[in-house]
C-alpha positions, -999 to +999 in steps of 0.1 A: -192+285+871-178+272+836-196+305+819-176+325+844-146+306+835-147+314+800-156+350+804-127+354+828-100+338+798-117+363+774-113+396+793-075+382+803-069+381+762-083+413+756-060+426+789-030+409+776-036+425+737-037+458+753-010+456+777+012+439+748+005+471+728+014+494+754+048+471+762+055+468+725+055+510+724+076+516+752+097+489+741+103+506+701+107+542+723+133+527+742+153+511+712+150+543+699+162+563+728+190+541+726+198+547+690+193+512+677+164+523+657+155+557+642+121+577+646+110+570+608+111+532+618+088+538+647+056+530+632+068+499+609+085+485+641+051+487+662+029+476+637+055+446+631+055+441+664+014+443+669+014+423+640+037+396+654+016+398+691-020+394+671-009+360+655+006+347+691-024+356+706-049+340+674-024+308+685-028+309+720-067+311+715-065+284+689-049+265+717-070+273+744-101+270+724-092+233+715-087+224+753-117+238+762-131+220+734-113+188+747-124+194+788-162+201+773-160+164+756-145+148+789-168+161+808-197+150+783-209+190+784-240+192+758-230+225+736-265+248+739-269+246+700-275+209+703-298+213+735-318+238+718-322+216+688-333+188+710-360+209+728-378+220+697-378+179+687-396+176+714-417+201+712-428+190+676-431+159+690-453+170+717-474+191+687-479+160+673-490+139+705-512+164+713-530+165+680-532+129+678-549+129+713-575+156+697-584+138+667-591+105+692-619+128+714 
């Protein structure tokens, strides 16, 4: 349910980059239409503009990445790296338990 969660927020980013791409090229065509920007400025204005959209969104997901963070310690969520670190503990430690059971018989 959390996984599904986080997938969901990542595919709404990469929506929203896209769609800010597409609004940020209509949006240059228009100001040019409407003379307050010439053709020749067309690229530097988008890229500007894609340029100015990619560090809102690195913010937003700098944001949203620290609340999840903070919601995952709240809610005393083990991250996997640690869990899977744990399970090969134990299974040295079962490695170990084992052997000492086989040098006893």
């Amino acid at each position: 349910m959390l996984n599904e969660k986080f997938r969901e927020l990542f595919y709404f980013g990469l929506g929203s980059a896209s769609l800010a791409k597409d609004v940020a090229s209509d949006f240059v065509d228009e100001m040019i239409r409407a003379g307050k920007a010439q053709q020749d400025q067309r690229e530097s204005l988008l890229q500007e503009m894609t340029d100015k959209a990619k560090a809102s969104q690195a913010e937003m997901e700098k944001v949203i990445r620290e609340k999840i963070e903070t919601v995952a310690r709240e809610l005393q969520l083990v991250p996997a790296r640690d869990l899977t670190a744990l399970e090969k503990r134990i299974q040295a430690v079962e490695a170990e338990l084992q052997a000492l059971k086989q040098e006893k018989s």
